[in-house]
C-alpha positions in Angstrom: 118.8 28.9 -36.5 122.5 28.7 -35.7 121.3 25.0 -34.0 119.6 24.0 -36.5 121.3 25.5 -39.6 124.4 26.9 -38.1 127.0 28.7 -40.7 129.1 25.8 -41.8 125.7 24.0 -43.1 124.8 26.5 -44.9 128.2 26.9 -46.4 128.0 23.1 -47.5 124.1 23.7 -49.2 125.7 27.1 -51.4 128.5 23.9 -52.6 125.7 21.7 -53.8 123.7 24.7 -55.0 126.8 25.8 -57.1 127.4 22.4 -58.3 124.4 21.6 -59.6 123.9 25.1 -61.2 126.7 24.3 -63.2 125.7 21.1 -64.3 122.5 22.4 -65.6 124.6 25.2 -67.7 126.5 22.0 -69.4 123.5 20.2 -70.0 121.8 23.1 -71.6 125.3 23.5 -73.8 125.3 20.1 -74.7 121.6 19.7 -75.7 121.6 18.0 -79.2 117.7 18.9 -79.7 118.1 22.7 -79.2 119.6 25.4 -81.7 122.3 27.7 -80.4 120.1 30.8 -80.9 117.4 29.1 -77.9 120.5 27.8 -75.8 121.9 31.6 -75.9 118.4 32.7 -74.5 117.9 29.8 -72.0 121.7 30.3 -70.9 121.0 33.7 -70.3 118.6 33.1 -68.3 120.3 30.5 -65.9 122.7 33.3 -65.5 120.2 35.2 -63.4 119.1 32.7 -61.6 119.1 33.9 -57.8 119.6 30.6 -55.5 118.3 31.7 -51.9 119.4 29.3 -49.0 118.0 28.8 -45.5 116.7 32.5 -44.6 116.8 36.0 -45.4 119.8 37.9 -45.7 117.3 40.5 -44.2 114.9 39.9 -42.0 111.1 41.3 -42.2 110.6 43.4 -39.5 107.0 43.2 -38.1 107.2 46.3 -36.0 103.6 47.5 -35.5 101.9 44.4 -35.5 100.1 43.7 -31.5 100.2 40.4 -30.9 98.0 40.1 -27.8 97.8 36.9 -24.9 94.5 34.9 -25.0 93.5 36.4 -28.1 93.6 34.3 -30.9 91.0 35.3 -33.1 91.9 39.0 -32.7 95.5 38.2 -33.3 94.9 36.7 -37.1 92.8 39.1 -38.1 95.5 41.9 -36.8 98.1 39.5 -38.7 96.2 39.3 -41.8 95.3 42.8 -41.9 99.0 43.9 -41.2 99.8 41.3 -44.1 97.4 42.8 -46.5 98.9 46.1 -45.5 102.2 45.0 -46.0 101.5 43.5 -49.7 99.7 47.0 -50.6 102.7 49.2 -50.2 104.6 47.5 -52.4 102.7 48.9 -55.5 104.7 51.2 -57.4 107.8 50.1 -55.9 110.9 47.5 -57.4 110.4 43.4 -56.9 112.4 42.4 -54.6 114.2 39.4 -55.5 115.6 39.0 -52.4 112.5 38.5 -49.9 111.2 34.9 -49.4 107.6 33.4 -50.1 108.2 30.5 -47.3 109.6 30.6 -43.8 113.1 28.7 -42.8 111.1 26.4 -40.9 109.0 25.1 -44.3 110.1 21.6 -45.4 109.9 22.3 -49.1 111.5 24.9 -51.7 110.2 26.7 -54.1 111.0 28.4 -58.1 109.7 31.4 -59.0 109.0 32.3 -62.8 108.7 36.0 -61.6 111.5 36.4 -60.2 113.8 34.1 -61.1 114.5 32.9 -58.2 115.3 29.1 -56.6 114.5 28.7 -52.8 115.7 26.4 -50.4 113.8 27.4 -46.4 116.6 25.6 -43.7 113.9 22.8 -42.9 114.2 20.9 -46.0 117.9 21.2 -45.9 117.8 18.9 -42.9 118.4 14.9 -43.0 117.1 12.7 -45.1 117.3 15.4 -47.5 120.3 16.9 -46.4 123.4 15.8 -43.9 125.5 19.0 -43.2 128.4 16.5 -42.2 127.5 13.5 -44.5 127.8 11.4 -47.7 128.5 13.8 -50.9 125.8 10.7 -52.8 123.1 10.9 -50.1 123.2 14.3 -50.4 123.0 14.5 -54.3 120.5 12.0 -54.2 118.2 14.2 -51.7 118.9 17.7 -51.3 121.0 17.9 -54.9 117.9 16.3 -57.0 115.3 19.0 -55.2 118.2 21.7 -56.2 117.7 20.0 -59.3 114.3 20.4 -59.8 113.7 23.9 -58.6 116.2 25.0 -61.2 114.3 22.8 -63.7 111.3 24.5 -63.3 113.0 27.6 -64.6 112.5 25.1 -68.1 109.5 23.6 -67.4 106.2 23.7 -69.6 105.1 26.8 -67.6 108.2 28.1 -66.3 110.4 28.2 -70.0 107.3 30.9 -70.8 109.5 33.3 -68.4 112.5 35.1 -69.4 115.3 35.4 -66.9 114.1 38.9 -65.6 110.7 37.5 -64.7 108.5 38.5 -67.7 106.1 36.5 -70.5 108.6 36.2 -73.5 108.5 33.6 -75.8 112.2 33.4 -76.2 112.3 30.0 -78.2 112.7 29.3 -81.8 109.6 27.6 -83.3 111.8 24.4 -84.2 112.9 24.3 -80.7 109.2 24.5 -79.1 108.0 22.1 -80.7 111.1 19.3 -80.6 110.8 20.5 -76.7 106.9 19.3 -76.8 107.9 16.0 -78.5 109.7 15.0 -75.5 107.4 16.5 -72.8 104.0 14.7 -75.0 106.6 11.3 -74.3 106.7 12.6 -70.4 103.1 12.5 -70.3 102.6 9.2 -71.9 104.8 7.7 -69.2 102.9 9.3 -66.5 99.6 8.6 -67.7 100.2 4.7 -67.9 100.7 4.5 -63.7 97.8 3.2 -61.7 98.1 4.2 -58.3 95.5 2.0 -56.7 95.3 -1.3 -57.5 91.5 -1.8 -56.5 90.8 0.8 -58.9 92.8 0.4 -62.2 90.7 2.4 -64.2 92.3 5.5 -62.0 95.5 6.8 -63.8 97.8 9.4 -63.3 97.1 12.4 -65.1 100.2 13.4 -67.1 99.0 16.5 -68.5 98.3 17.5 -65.4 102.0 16.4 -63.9 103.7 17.3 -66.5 106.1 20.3 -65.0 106.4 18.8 -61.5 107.3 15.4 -63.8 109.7 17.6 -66.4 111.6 18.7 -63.2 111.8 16.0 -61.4 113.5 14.3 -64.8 115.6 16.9 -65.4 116.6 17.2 -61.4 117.6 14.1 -60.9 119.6 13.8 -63.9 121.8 17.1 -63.1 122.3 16.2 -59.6 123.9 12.9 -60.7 126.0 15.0 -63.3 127.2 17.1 -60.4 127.6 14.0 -58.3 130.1 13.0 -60.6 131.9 16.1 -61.3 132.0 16.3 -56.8 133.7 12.9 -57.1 136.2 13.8 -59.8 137.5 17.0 -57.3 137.7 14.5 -54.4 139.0 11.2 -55.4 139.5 9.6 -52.3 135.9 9.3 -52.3 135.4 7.9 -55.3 134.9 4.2 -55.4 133.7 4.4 -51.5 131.4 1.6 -50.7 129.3 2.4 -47.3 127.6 -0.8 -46.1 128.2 -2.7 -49.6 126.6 0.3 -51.8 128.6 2.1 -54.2 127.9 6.3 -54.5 125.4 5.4 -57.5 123.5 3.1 -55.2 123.6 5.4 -52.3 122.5 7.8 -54.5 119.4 6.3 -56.0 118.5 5.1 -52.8 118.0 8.1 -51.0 115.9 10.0 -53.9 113.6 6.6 -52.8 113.9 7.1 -49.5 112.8 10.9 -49.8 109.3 9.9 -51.3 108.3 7.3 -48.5 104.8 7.9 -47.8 101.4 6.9 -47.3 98.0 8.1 -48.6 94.5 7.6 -48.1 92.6 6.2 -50.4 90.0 8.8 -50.9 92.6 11.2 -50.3 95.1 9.8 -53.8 91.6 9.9 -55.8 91.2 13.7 -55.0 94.5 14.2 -55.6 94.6 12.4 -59.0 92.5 14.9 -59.9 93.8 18.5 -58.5 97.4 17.9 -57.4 100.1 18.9 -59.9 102.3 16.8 -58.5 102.1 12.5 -59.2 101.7 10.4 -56.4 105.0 9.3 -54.2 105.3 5.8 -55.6 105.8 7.6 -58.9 108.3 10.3 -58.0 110.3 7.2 -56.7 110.5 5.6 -60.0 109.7 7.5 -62.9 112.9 9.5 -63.2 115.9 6.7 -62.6 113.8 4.2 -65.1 114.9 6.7 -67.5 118.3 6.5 -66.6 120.7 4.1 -68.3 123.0 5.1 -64.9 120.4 3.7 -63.1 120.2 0.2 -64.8 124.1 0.3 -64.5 124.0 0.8 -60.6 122.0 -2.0 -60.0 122.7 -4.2 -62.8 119.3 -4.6 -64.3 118.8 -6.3 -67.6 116.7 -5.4 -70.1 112.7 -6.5 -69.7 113.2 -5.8 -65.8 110.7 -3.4 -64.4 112.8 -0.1 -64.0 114.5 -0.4 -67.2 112.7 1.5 -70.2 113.8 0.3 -74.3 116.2 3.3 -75.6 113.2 4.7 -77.8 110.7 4.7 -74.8 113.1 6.8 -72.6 112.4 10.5 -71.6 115.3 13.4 -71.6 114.6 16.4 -71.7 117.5 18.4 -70.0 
Protein backbone atom coordinates (compact mmCIF):
# COMPACT_ATOMS: atom_id res chain seq x y z
CA UNK A 1 0.00 0.00 0.00
CA UNK A 2 2.47 2.64 1.09
CA UNK A 3 3.97 1.90 -2.73
CA UNK A 4 1.30 2.14 -4.34
CA UNK A 5 -0.97 4.61 -2.34
CA UNK A 6 1.52 5.93 0.09
CA UNK A 7 0.22 8.81 2.62
CA UNK A 8 0.74 11.98 0.63
CA UNK A 9 -1.65 10.38 -2.26
CA UNK A 10 -4.05 9.81 -0.22
CA UNK A 11 -3.84 13.23 1.31
CA UNK A 12 -4.19 14.66 -2.29
CA UNK A 13 -7.57 12.20 -3.07
CA UNK A 14 -9.40 13.55 0.60
CA UNK A 15 -8.55 17.42 -1.41
CA UNK A 16 -10.47 16.46 -4.47
CA UNK A 17 -13.00 14.49 -2.38
CA UNK A 18 -13.59 17.76 -0.29
CA UNK A 19 -13.68 19.86 -3.26
CA UNK A 20 -16.05 18.31 -5.07
CA UNK A 21 -18.34 17.67 -1.99
CA UNK A 22 -18.65 21.20 -1.73
CA UNK A 23 -19.46 21.90 -5.09
CA UNK A 24 -22.35 19.55 -5.01
CA UNK A 25 -23.71 21.45 -1.71
CA UNK A 26 -23.66 24.79 -4.04
CA UNK A 27 -25.23 23.19 -6.78
CA UNK A 28 -28.02 21.75 -4.61
CA UNK A 29 -28.28 25.60 -3.03
CA UNK A 30 -28.48 27.06 -6.25
CA UNK A 31 -31.00 24.71 -7.90
CA UNK A 32 -33.74 26.94 -9.52
CA UNK A 33 -36.17 23.71 -10.09
CA UNK A 34 -36.21 22.71 -6.30
CA UNK A 35 -38.15 24.37 -3.30
CA UNK A 36 -36.21 25.21 -0.22
CA UNK A 37 -38.25 22.71 1.95
CA UNK A 38 -36.59 19.56 -0.57
CA UNK A 39 -33.04 21.44 -0.72
CA UNK A 40 -33.14 21.40 3.31
CA UNK A 41 -33.74 17.57 3.18
CA UNK A 42 -31.30 16.79 0.28
CA UNK A 43 -28.72 19.13 2.04
CA UNK A 44 -29.07 17.31 5.00
CA UNK A 45 -28.41 14.52 3.64
CA UNK A 46 -25.11 15.48 1.81
CA UNK A 47 -24.14 16.37 5.26
CA UNK A 48 -23.78 12.66 6.23
CA UNK A 49 -22.29 11.63 3.50
CA UNK A 50 -19.21 9.42 4.69
CA UNK A 51 -16.44 9.66 1.73
CA UNK A 52 -14.07 6.44 2.38
CA UNK A 53 -10.67 6.56 0.51
CA UNK A 54 -8.15 3.86 -0.42
CA UNK A 55 -8.67 1.24 2.62
CA UNK A 56 -9.94 0.64 5.87
CA UNK A 57 -9.14 2.72 8.75
CA UNK A 58 -9.52 -0.84 10.23
CA UNK A 59 -8.55 -3.71 8.87
CA UNK A 60 -10.82 -7.14 8.91
CA UNK A 61 -9.09 -9.49 10.70
CA UNK A 62 -9.47 -13.05 9.22
CA UNK A 63 -8.15 -14.89 12.27
CA UNK A 64 -9.64 -18.43 12.11
CA UNK A 65 -9.82 -18.89 8.62
CA UNK A 66 -7.11 -22.16 7.33
CA UNK A 67 -5.92 -21.36 4.27
CA UNK A 68 -4.24 -24.63 3.23
CA UNK A 69 -1.24 -25.25 0.21
CA UNK A 70 -2.54 -27.34 -2.76
CA UNK A 71 -6.00 -27.03 -1.77
CA UNK A 72 -7.94 -24.87 -3.71
CA UNK A 73 -11.24 -26.24 -3.74
CA UNK A 74 -11.13 -26.72 0.06
CA UNK A 75 -9.82 -23.36 0.56
CA UNK A 76 -13.08 -21.46 -1.05
CA UNK A 77 -15.47 -23.39 0.46
CA UNK A 78 -13.48 -22.67 4.06
CA UNK A 79 -13.51 -18.94 2.68
CA UNK A 80 -17.09 -18.82 1.75
CA UNK A 81 -18.23 -20.57 4.77
CA UNK A 82 -16.10 -18.25 7.11
CA UNK A 83 -17.77 -15.33 4.93
CA UNK A 84 -21.18 -16.53 5.48
CA UNK A 85 -20.19 -16.82 9.06
CA UNK A 86 -18.97 -13.55 9.23
CA UNK A 87 -22.16 -11.76 7.51
CA UNK A 88 -24.43 -13.84 10.19
CA UNK A 89 -23.05 -12.28 13.29
CA UNK A 90 -23.75 -9.10 12.33
CA UNK A 91 -27.56 -9.53 13.00
CA UNK A 92 -28.75 -7.68 15.76
CA UNK A 93 -25.82 -5.54 15.89
CA UNK A 94 -25.19 -1.54 14.56
CA UNK A 95 -24.18 -0.94 10.49
CA UNK A 96 -21.14 -0.21 10.31
CA UNK A 97 -20.53 2.63 8.13
CA UNK A 98 -17.14 2.31 8.24
CA UNK A 99 -16.36 -1.29 6.70
CA UNK A 100 -15.84 -1.54 2.84
CA UNK A 101 -17.87 -3.59 0.21
CA UNK A 102 -14.61 -3.67 -2.22
CA UNK A 103 -11.00 -4.35 -1.70
CA UNK A 104 -8.11 -1.40 -2.23
CA UNK A 105 -7.04 -3.31 -5.12
CA UNK A 106 -10.67 -2.93 -7.06
CA UNK A 107 -10.52 -0.41 -9.99
CA UNK A 108 -13.96 1.06 -9.34
CA UNK A 109 -15.92 2.87 -6.40
CA UNK A 110 -18.89 2.51 -5.19
CA UNK A 111 -22.32 4.65 -3.35
CA UNK A 112 -24.20 3.14 -0.96
CA UNK A 113 -28.00 4.23 -0.40
CA UNK A 114 -27.80 2.22 2.93
CA UNK A 115 -25.35 3.69 4.25
CA UNK A 116 -24.58 6.66 2.89
CA UNK A 117 -21.57 6.19 2.11
CA UNK A 118 -19.11 7.20 -1.16
CA UNK A 119 -16.14 4.72 -1.85
CA UNK A 120 -13.04 5.18 -3.56
CA UNK A 121 -10.69 1.33 -3.27
CA UNK A 122 -6.67 2.78 -3.89
CA UNK A 123 -6.74 1.07 -7.48
CA UNK A 124 -8.94 3.39 -9.21
CA UNK A 125 -7.23 6.26 -7.57
CA UNK A 126 -4.28 5.41 -9.74
CA UNK A 127 -3.27 7.10 -13.33
CA UNK A 128 -5.31 7.75 -15.80
CA UNK A 129 -7.87 8.32 -13.23
CA UNK A 130 -5.76 9.79 -10.80
CA UNK A 131 -1.95 11.39 -10.72
CA UNK A 132 -0.90 11.76 -7.00
CA UNK A 133 1.73 14.37 -8.33
CA UNK A 134 -0.14 15.70 -11.48
CA UNK A 135 -2.40 18.18 -13.33
CA UNK A 136 -5.28 19.61 -10.89
CA UNK A 137 -7.60 19.28 -14.77
CA UNK A 138 -6.55 15.71 -15.50
CA UNK A 139 -7.37 14.90 -12.26
CA UNK A 140 -10.93 16.61 -12.18
CA UNK A 141 -11.52 15.32 -15.34
CA UNK A 142 -10.83 11.49 -14.09
CA UNK A 143 -10.81 10.87 -10.53
CA UNK A 144 -12.98 14.27 -9.66
CA UNK A 145 -15.91 13.31 -12.30
CA UNK A 146 -16.10 9.53 -10.63
CA UNK A 147 -16.10 11.56 -7.09
CA UNK A 148 -18.71 13.20 -8.84
CA UNK A 149 -20.78 10.61 -9.72
CA UNK A 150 -20.67 8.42 -6.65
CA UNK A 151 -21.94 11.36 -4.73
CA UNK A 152 -24.60 11.84 -7.48
CA UNK A 153 -25.95 8.69 -6.89
CA UNK A 154 -26.82 9.77 -3.46
CA UNK A 155 -29.64 11.84 -5.95
CA UNK A 156 -30.16 9.44 -8.42
CA UNK A 157 -33.58 7.89 -9.49
CA UNK A 158 -32.96 5.02 -6.94
CA UNK A 159 -30.65 6.52 -4.71
CA UNK A 160 -32.86 10.19 -3.83
CA UNK A 161 -35.51 7.21 -2.38
CA UNK A 162 -32.83 7.09 0.60
CA UNK A 163 -32.56 9.55 3.39
CA UNK A 164 -29.12 10.47 4.63
CA UNK A 165 -29.20 7.78 7.56
CA UNK A 166 -29.79 5.03 5.02
CA UNK A 167 -33.55 4.37 5.20
CA UNK A 168 -36.75 4.41 2.41
CA UNK A 169 -38.15 8.09 3.06
CA UNK A 170 -39.70 9.96 0.50
CA UNK A 171 -38.31 13.18 1.65
CA UNK A 172 -39.37 15.23 -1.57
CA UNK A 173 -42.11 17.61 -2.04
CA UNK A 174 -44.62 16.31 -4.75
CA UNK A 175 -43.79 19.52 -7.05
CA UNK A 176 -40.18 18.72 -6.72
CA UNK A 177 -40.55 14.85 -7.72
CA UNK A 178 -42.12 15.45 -10.48
CA UNK A 179 -40.06 18.73 -11.95
CA UNK A 180 -37.03 16.16 -10.92
CA UNK A 181 -38.75 13.35 -13.46
CA UNK A 182 -39.18 16.07 -16.21
CA UNK A 183 -35.55 16.26 -16.50
CA UNK A 184 -34.52 12.59 -15.87
CA UNK A 185 -37.74 11.49 -18.75
CA UNK A 186 -35.32 14.30 -20.99
CA UNK A 187 -32.11 12.02 -19.79
CA UNK A 188 -33.61 9.08 -21.10
CA UNK A 189 -34.67 10.49 -24.38
CA UNK A 190 -31.05 11.31 -25.01
CA UNK A 191 -29.91 8.01 -24.17
CA UNK A 192 -32.31 6.10 -25.91
CA UNK A 193 -31.51 7.86 -29.39
CA UNK A 194 -27.58 6.22 -29.39
CA UNK A 195 -27.00 3.28 -31.59
CA UNK A 196 -24.13 1.52 -30.50
CA UNK A 197 -23.50 -0.75 -33.49
CA UNK A 198 -23.71 0.46 -36.63
CA UNK A 199 -24.59 -2.96 -38.45
CA UNK A 200 -27.45 -3.10 -36.23
CA UNK A 201 -29.29 0.33 -35.94
CA UNK A 202 -32.40 -1.04 -34.86
CA UNK A 203 -30.28 -1.73 -31.39
CA UNK A 204 -30.54 1.40 -29.06
CA UNK A 205 -29.52 2.14 -25.79
CA UNK A 206 -31.97 1.66 -23.24
CA UNK A 207 -32.40 4.78 -21.22
CA UNK A 208 -34.70 3.68 -18.78
CA UNK A 209 -32.54 1.23 -18.00
CA UNK A 210 -29.36 3.79 -17.80
CA UNK A 211 -30.97 6.18 -16.33
CA UNK A 212 -29.10 6.49 -12.74
CA UNK A 213 -25.64 5.47 -14.00
CA UNK A 214 -26.59 8.37 -16.86
CA UNK A 215 -28.11 10.96 -13.99
CA UNK A 216 -24.69 10.53 -12.27
CA UNK A 217 -22.49 10.61 -14.74
CA UNK A 218 -24.32 14.21 -15.67
CA UNK A 219 -24.35 15.42 -12.59
CA UNK A 220 -20.48 14.13 -11.91
CA UNK A 221 -19.02 15.64 -14.47
CA UNK A 222 -20.63 18.87 -14.08
CA UNK A 223 -19.48 19.30 -10.19
CA UNK A 224 -16.08 18.15 -10.81
CA UNK A 225 -15.76 21.03 -13.40
CA UNK A 226 -17.35 23.46 -10.66
CA UNK A 227 -14.64 22.29 -8.34
CA UNK A 228 -12.09 22.54 -11.07
CA UNK A 229 -12.73 26.00 -11.16
CA UNK A 230 -13.05 26.86 -7.63
CA UNK A 231 -9.20 24.67 -7.38
CA UNK A 232 -7.96 27.21 -9.95
CA UNK A 233 -9.40 30.32 -8.28
CA UNK A 234 -7.18 29.15 -4.82
CA UNK A 235 -4.08 28.57 -7.01
CA UNK A 236 -3.73 31.13 -9.63
CA UNK A 237 -0.58 30.49 -11.00
CA UNK A 238 -2.19 27.60 -12.47
CA UNK A 239 -4.80 29.14 -13.99
CA UNK A 240 -4.41 29.89 -17.67
CA UNK A 241 -1.63 26.98 -17.84
CA UNK A 242 -1.46 25.52 -21.27
CA UNK A 243 0.26 21.88 -21.21
CA UNK A 244 1.08 20.82 -24.85
CA UNK A 245 -1.30 23.67 -26.38
CA UNK A 246 -4.51 22.55 -24.17
CA UNK A 247 -5.88 24.85 -21.80
CA UNK A 248 -7.28 23.20 -18.16
CA UNK A 249 -10.87 22.86 -19.91
CA UNK A 250 -9.39 20.91 -22.64
CA UNK A 251 -7.22 18.78 -20.46
CA UNK A 252 -10.13 18.34 -18.58
CA UNK A 253 -12.60 16.97 -21.08
CA UNK A 254 -10.02 15.04 -22.56
CA UNK A 255 -9.22 12.86 -19.89
CA UNK A 256 -12.99 12.04 -18.85
CA UNK A 257 -12.58 10.65 -22.85
CA UNK A 258 -9.68 9.04 -22.26
CA UNK A 259 -11.13 7.22 -19.01
CA UNK A 260 -13.83 5.33 -21.24
CA UNK A 261 -11.41 3.88 -24.01
CA UNK A 262 -12.56 0.58 -24.62
CA UNK A 263 -13.49 -2.13 -26.74
CA UNK A 264 -16.49 -4.64 -26.90
CA UNK A 265 -17.65 -7.58 -28.53
CA UNK A 266 -20.21 -7.48 -30.51
CA UNK A 267 -22.31 -10.19 -29.03
CA UNK A 268 -21.00 -9.11 -25.88
CA UNK A 269 -22.58 -4.86 -26.32
CA UNK A 270 -25.97 -6.75 -27.42
CA UNK A 271 -26.24 -8.64 -24.02
CA UNK A 272 -25.27 -5.79 -22.37
CA UNK A 273 -27.88 -3.46 -24.06
CA UNK A 274 -30.04 -5.45 -22.47
CA UNK A 275 -28.85 -6.13 -18.66
CA UNK A 276 -26.14 -3.65 -17.93
CA UNK A 277 -27.25 -0.52 -16.05
CA UNK A 278 -24.61 1.23 -17.25
CA UNK A 279 -24.55 2.68 -21.34
CA UNK A 280 -21.88 1.62 -23.44
CA UNK A 281 -18.24 3.48 -23.27
CA UNK A 282 -18.71 5.54 -26.44
CA UNK A 283 -21.69 7.05 -24.65
CA UNK A 284 -20.15 7.84 -21.28
CA UNK A 285 -17.60 9.71 -23.40
CA UNK A 286 -20.06 12.05 -24.88
CA UNK A 287 -23.31 12.25 -23.44
CA UNK A 288 -22.41 14.44 -20.44
CA UNK A 289 -19.96 17.32 -22.03
CA UNK A 290 -22.64 17.68 -25.09
CA UNK A 291 -24.65 18.99 -22.42
CA UNK A 292 -22.26 21.32 -21.34
CA UNK A 293 -22.20 24.91 -22.83
CA UNK A 294 -18.34 24.73 -20.99
CA UNK A 295 -17.77 22.15 -23.22
CA UNK A 296 -18.70 23.84 -26.59
CA UNK A 297 -16.61 26.90 -25.18
CA UNK A 298 -13.39 24.66 -24.65
CA UNK A 299 -13.33 23.60 -27.99
CA UNK A 300 -15.03 26.24 -29.86
CA UNK A 301 -17.83 24.38 -31.43
CA UNK A 302 -20.60 26.07 -33.16
CA UNK A 303 -23.93 25.34 -33.09
CA UNK A 304 -25.22 22.25 -35.54
CA UNK A 305 -21.72 20.51 -34.72
CA UNK A 306 -22.18 17.07 -33.26
CA UNK A 307 -21.44 17.61 -29.40
CA UNK A 308 -23.31 20.62 -29.22
CA UNK A 309 -27.07 20.13 -28.02
CA UNK A 310 -29.95 23.40 -28.79
CA UNK A 311 -30.47 25.08 -25.21
CA UNK A 312 -34.08 23.37 -24.88
CA UNK A 313 -32.62 19.90 -25.76
CA UNK A 314 -29.92 20.06 -22.94
CA UNK A 315 -30.06 17.86 -19.74
CA UNK A 316 -29.27 19.43 -15.99
CA UNK A 317 -30.24 17.95 -13.48
CA UNK A 318 -27.76 18.89 -10.51
Amino acid sequence: MAKYFPPEAKARAKVLVHNVREALKQRIENLDWMSEATKKKALEKWAKFLPKIGYPDKWRSWEGLDVTKGDFYANMERAQKFNYDYDIAKIGKPTDRYEWGMTPQTVNAYYSPTTNTINFPAAILQPPFFYAHGDDAINYGGIGAVIGHESSHGFDDQGSQYDGDGNLDNWWTEADRKAFDARTEKLVQQFDAYVPLKDHPDLHVNGKLTLGENIADLGGLNIAYDALQTALKNHPAEAGKKIDGYTEDQRFFMNWARVWRGEIREKAQMVYLNADPHSPMQFRAIGPPSNMPAFAKAFQCKPGDAMVRPADKRVKIW
